[in-house]
GURO-248996 format. One line per 10 residues: number of its first residue (from 1); their letters; for each residue x, y, z of C-alpha. Coordinates in steps of 0.02 Angstrom, whole numbers, padded with zeros to 5 digits, m for minus. Each point is the difference from the previous one (the first is absolute). Example, Ala and Ser with C-alpha at 12.3 -4.5 7.8 and 13.67 -1.06 7.14 Angstrom:
// GURO-248996
1) as) 00615/m00225/00390  00069/00172/m00033
***
This chain:
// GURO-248996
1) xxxxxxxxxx) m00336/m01573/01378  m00179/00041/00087  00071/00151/00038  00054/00038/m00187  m00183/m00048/m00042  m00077/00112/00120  00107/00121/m00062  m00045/00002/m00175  m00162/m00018/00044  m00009/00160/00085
11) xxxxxxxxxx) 00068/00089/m00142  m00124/m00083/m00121  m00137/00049/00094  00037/00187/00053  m00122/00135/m00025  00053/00134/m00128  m00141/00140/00051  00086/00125/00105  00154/m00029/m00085  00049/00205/00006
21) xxxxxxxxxx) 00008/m00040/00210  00151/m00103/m00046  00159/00117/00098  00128/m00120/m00116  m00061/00055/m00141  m00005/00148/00037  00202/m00005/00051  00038/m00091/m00166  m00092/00139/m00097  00108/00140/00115
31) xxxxxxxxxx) 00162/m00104/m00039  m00046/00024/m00197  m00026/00155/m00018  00151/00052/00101  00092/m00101/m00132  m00074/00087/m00132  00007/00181/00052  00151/00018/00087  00137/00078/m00114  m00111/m00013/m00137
41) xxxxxxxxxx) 00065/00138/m00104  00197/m00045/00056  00034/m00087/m00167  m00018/00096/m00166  m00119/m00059/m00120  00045/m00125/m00141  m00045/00017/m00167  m00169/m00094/00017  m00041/00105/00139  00046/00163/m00095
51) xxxxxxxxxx) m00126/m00043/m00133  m00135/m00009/00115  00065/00156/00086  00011/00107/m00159  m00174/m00054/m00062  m00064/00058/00162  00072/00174/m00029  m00063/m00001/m00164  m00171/m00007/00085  00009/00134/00106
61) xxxxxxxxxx) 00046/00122/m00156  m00136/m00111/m00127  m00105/m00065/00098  00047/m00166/m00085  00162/m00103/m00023  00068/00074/m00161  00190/m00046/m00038  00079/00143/m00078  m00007/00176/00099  00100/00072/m00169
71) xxxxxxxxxx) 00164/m00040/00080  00014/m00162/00045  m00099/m00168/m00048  m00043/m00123/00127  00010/m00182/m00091  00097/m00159/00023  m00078/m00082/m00137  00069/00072/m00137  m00148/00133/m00019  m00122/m00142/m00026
81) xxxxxxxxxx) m00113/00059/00149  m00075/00143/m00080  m00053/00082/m00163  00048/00162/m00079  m00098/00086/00142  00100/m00067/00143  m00143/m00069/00097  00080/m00166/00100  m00089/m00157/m00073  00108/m00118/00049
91) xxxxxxxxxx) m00048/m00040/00191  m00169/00024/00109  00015/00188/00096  m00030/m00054/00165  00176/m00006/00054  00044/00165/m00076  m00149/00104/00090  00040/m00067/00139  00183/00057/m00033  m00086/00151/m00022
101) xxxxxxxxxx) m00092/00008/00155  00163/m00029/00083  00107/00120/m00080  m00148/00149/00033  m00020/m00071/00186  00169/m00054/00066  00120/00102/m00087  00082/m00020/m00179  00132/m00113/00038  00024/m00200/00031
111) xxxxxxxxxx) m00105/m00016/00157  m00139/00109/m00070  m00015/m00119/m00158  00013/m00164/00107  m00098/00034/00157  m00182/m00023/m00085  00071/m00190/m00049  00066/m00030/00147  m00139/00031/00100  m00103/m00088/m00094
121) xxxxxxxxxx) 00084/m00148/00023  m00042/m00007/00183  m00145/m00041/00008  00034/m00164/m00117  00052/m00067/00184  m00164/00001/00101  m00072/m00055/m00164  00107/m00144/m00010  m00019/m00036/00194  m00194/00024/m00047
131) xxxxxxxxxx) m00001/m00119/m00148  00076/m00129/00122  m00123/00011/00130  m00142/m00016/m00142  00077/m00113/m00105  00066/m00127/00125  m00073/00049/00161  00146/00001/00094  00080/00149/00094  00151/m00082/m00007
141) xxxxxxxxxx) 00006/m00017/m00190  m00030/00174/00012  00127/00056/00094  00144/m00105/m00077  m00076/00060/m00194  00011/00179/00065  00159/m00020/00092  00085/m00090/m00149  m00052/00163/m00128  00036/00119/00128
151) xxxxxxxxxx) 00174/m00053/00009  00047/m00059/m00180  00122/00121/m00082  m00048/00003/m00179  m00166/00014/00063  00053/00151/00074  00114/00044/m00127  m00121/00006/m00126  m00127/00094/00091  00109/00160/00038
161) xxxxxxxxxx) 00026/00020/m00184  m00090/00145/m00091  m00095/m00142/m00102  m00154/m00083/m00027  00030/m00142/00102  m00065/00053/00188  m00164/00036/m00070  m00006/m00148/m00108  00038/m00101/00160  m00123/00107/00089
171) xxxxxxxxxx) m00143/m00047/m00143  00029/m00192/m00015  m00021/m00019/00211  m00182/00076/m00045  m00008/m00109/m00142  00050/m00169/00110  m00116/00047/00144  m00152/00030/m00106  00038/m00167/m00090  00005/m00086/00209
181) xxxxxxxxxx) m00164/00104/00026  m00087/m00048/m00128  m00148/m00086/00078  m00016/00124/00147  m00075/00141/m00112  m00068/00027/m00195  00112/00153/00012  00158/m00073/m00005  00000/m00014/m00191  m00002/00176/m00007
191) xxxxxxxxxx) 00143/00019/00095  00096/m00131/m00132  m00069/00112/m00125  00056/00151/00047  00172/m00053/00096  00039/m00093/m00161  m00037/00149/m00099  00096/00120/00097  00147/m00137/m00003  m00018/m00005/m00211
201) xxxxxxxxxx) 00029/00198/00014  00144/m00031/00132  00080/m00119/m00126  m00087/m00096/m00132  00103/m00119/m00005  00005/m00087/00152  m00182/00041/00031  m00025/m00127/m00146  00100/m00102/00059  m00036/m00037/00182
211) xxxxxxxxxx) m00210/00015/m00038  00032/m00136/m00128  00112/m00101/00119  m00150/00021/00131  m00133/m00059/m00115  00106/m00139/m00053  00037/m00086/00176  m00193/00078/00077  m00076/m00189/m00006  00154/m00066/00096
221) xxxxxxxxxx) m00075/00120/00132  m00193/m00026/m00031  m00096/m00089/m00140  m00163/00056/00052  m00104/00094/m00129  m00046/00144/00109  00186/00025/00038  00046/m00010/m00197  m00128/00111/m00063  00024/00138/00111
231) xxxxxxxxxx) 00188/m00005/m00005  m00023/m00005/m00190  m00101/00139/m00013  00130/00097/00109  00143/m00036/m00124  m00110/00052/m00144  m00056/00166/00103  00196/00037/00003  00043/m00057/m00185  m00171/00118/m00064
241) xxxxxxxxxx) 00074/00130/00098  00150/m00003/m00067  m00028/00007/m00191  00019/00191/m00018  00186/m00038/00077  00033/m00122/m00118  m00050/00078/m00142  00098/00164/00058  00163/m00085/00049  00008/m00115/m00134
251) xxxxxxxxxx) 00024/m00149/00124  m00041/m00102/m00162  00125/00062/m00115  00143/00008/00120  00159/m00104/m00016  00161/m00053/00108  00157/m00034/m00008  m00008/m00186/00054  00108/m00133/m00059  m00021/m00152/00113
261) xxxxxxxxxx) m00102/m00126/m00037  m00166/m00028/00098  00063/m00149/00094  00157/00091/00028  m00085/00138/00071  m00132/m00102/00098  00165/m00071/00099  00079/00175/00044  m00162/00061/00058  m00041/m00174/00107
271) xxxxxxxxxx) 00224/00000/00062  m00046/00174/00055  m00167/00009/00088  00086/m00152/00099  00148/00095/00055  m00044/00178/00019  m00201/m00002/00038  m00035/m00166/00091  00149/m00127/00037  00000/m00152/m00080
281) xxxxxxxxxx) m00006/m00096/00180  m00139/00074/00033  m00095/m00007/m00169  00018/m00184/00015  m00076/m00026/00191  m00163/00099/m00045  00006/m00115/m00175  00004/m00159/00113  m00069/00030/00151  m00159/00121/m00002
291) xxxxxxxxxx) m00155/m00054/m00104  m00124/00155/00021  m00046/00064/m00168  00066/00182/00055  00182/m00082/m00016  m00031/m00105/m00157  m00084/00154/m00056  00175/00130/00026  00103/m00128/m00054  m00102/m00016/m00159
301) xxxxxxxxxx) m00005/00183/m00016  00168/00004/m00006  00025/m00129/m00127  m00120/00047/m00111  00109/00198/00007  00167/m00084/m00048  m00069/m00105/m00157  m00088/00154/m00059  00134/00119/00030  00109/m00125/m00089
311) xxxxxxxxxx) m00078/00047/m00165  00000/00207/00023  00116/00077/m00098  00120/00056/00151  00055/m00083/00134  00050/00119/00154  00005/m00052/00174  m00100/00148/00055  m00154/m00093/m00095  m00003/m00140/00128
321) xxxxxxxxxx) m00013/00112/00131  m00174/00003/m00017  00003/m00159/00108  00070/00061/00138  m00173/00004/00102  m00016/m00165/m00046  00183/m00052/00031  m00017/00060/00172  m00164/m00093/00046  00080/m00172/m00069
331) xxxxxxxxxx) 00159/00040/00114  m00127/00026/00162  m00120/m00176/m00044  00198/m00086/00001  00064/00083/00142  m00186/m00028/00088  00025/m00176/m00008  00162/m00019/00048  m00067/00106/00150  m00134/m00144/00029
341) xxxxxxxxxx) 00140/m00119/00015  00130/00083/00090  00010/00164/00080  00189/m00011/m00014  00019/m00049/m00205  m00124/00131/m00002  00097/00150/00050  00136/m00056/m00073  m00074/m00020/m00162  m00073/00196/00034
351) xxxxxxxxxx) 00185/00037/00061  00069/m00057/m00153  m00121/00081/m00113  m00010/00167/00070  00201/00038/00054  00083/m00116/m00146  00031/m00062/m00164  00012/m00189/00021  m00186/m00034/m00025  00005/00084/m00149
361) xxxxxxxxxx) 00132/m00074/m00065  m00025/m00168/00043  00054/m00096/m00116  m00019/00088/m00178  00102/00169/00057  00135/m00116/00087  m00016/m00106/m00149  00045/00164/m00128  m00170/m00042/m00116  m00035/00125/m00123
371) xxxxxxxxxx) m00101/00139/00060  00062/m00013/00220  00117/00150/m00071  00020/00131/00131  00112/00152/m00028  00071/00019/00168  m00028/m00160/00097  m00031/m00016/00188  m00047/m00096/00143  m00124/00115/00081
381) xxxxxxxxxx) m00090/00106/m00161  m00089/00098/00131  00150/00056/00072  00045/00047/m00135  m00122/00126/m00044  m00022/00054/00181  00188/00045/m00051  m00040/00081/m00169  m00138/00121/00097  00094/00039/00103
391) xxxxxxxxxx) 00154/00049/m00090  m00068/00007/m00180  00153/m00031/m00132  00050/00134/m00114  m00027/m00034/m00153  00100/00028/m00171  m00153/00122/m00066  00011/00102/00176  00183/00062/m00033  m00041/00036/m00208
401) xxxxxxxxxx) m00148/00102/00089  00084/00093/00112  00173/00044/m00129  m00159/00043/m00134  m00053/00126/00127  00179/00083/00050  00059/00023/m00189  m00152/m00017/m00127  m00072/00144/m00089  m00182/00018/m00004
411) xxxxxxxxxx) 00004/m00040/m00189  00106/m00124/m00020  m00017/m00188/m00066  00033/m00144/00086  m00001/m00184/m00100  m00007/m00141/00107  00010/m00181/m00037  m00136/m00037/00127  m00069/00085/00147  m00061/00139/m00100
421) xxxxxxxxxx) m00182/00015/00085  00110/00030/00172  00096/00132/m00081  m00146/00082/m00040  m00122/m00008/00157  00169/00053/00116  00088/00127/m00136  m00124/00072/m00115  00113/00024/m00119  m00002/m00066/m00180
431) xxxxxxxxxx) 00010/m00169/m00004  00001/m00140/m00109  00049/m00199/m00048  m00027/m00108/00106  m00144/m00128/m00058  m00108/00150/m00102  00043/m00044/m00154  00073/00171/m00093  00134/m00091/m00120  00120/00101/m00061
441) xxxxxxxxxx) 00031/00072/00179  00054/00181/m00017  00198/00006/m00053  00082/00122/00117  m00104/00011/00193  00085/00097/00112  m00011/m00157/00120  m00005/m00195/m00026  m00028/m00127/00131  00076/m00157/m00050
451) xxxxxxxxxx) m00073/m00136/00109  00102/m00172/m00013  m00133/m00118/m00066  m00168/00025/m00101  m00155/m00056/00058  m00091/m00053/m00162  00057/m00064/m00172  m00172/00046/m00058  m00029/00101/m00153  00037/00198/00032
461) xxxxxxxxxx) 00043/m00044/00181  00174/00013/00091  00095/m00128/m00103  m00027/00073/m00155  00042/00184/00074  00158/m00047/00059  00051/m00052/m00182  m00087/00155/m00059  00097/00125/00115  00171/m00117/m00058
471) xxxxxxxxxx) m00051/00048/m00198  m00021/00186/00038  00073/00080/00147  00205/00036/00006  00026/m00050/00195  00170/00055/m00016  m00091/00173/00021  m00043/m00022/00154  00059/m00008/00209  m00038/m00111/00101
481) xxxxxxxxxx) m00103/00106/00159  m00027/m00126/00123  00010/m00220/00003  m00082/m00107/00116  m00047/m00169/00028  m00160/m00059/m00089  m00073/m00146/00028  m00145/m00045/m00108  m00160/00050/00042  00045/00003/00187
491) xxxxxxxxxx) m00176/00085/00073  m00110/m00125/m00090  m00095/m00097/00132  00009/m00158/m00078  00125/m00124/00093  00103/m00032/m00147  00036/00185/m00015  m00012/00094/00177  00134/00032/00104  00002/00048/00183
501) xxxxxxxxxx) 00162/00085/m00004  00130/00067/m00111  00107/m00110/m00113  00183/00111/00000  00061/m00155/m00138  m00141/00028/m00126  00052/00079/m00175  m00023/00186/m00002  m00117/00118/m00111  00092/00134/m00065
511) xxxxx) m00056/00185/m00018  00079/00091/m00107  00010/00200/m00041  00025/00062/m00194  00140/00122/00004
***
């Protein structure tokens, strides 16, 4: 027990300066970005990813995202994120010139739009491994909080996309270590300012969210006037600096598709930041057991960003995500302590979280609660993926791609029930359905793709075309080109969606050829 105490007082004590001569941290950081480059551009893009991708090439012809080039038109909202000149309203730019920057850089192709994200997203892990030192002075926080990010799959998962969330994760680790600095320099609150800015333009969403979540649980960190004014006036350096997006993007007028209630949602969003960003066994030992305000002050942090993403009007798992920085320093102050204790419930608690599932899922996933959900189940997630990059699976929209190529005509039509943005970025051919909104859909295309579930029952979406293209197109004029198995949504990073591999017994999407 002296021992233990020792121990943690060691870690308690340590001296962040110097903290870049750390060679561990330097290893984790290595290990990360080998998991996020390797293979990046194995998997095609899903449709998410194709939005971003197309916007980026509009760029390089306007010089801004513009979603028509007199062909095609980029939407999957049912045209609601632009007006009659095209210009994209909908969503902040930064994700699409930095698709651009890609595409122009690397190549027009799946690793040229997702290699600016994914680097971006390494250097979340030094931050995190920095915040740690800062925020708890311990090197062994540190490590364990990088370690645990490094290694987490729909951490990784995430950050490969060709979406906004590497650089939001990027923006709220300069965010969280201004808000630790504080008191070391009248500077910091420019940095809040401006990170929190550049995170509005990033996504506006979950800018508002996590800056109001951090102003909400500040005092549990320091009540101190000094501390309170200058944080203040860093959050209202960010929300002045981002009026002209708000007023441009609408953020006021937009609306979702939400139906759950608030408390509903609040659940969901607490089952899954439990299970897939920080497990549940761990959540509770930094609850209990460490007192610093830096812990009450994550842990409130997170808190406060379930209740008030429990009143947004959507829900998505990719929201939460946001607290994955902050996920991964709760999992190192729990691990830390079990350190203190005992070396040997220490690595195993590392060993469990790093190369398994069972912390995770202990007990809610065992348990089958709403929102544990995981496509493809397994008991080692990051063997998984280590699987998936290195043997990416084929997916349905690869062999529709690649039978578009062999037999299409440059002018031809192709209506699909979703995936349409794919289509476009991989064929450049006419097409059109999906979740754009153009109801009737044209009567006779020379091609359909017939995808074996619909994404949205949403007005003008994919639910509604599939009862649109049963009112006015004759199937019985058509062949079927090519089936194979479809299941839904399949490169979405979100666990309830991704798979690792193929699934040979899902239903299959149907292309078919008019005669």
């Amino acid at each position: 027990m002296a021992k233990a105490r020792r121990t943690q007082q060691q870690i308690r004590s340590d001296d962040p300066a110097g903290w870049w001569r750390d060679p561990v941290a330097w290893v984790i950081t290595a290990l990360a970005a080998l998991l996020l480059l390797v293979n990046l551009g194995g998997r095609a893009l899903w449709e998410d990813e194709a939005e971003t991708a197309l916007l980026g090439r509009s760029i390089l012809a306007h010089g801004k995202p513009v979603a028509s080039n007199g062909i095609n038109v980029i939407s999957q909202e049912a045209g609601r994120e632009f007006g009659s000149d095209y210009v994209w309203r909908w969503s902040p730019w930064v994700q699409f010139y930095l698709g651009a920057a890609g595409l122009k850089m690397f190549g027009d192709s799946a690793l040229g739009a997702r290699l600016p994200f994914a680097l971006l997203a390494i250097p979340v892990i030094p931050l995190v491994y920095l915040i740690g030192r800062r925020a708890f002075g311990s090197i062994l926080v540190a490590r364990l909080a990088a370690l645990a990010l490094a290694t987490s799959p729909w951490f990784l998962l995430q950050s490969r996309q060709a979406r906004w969330e590497a650089p939001a994760y990027l923006l709220t680790c300069i965010v969280l270590l201004a808000v630790f600095e504080m008191e070391r320099s009248i500077a910091w609150p420019v940095v809040i300012a401006a990170a929190g800015a550049a995170l509005f333009y990033t996504n506006y969403f979950v800018a508002v969210c996590l800056l109001v979540s951090i102003a909400a649980a500040s005092p549990m960190l320091r009540r101190d006037r000094d501390f309170l004014i200058r944080l203040a006036c860093g959050l209202a350096g960010a929300a002045a600096l981002s009026i002209p997006g708000v007023i441009f993007f609408h953020v006021l007028g937009k609306t979702g598709g939400g139906q759950l209630s608030a408390l509903k949602q609040f659940w969901l969003y607490a089952v899954q930041f439990v299970t897939f960003l920080a497990p549940l066994p761990l959540v509770i030992i930094a609850l209990f057991n460490d007192r610093r305000p830096a812990t009450r002050f994550v842990l409130a942090t997170v808190t406060a960003l379930c209740i008030i993403l429990a009143f947004a009007p959507w829900s998505m798992f990719r929201y939460l995500t946001i607290a994955f920085p902050i996920a991964a320093l709760v999992s190192g102050v729990a691990l830390a302590w079990l350190m203190a204790r005992s070396r040997v419930a220490g690595w195993i608690g590392v060993a469990l979280l790093v190369c398994t599932s069972i912390l995770h899922q202990l007990p809610l996933g065992y348990m089958q609660v709403e929102g544990t959900e995981i496509a493809q189940p397994s008991i080692s997630p990051i063997a998984s993926y280590v699987q998936e990059m290195i043997s990416p699976p084929r997916d349905a929209d690869v062999a529709v791609v690649e039978y578009l190529r062999a037999h299409a005509s440059p002018g031809d039509t192709v209506l699909a029930s979703y995936g349409d943005l794919l289509l476009q970025f991989y064929t450049r051919l006419h097409v059109t359905g999906g979740l754009e909104g153009h109801l009737p859909p044209p009567s006779d295309p020379e091609w359909i793709v017939l995808r074996p579930y619909y994404v949205s029952p949403e007005p003008g979406k994919d639910f509604e075309l599939l009862k649109a293209m049963d009112r006015t197109i004759d199937l019985r004029q058509y062949d079927v080109a090519t089936t194979v198995p479809d299941p839904i949504l399949s490169g979405n990073p979100d666990p309830m969606f991704h798979l690792f591999r193929e699934d040979p017994t899902a239903k299959p999407l149907r292309l078919l050829r008019h005669r």
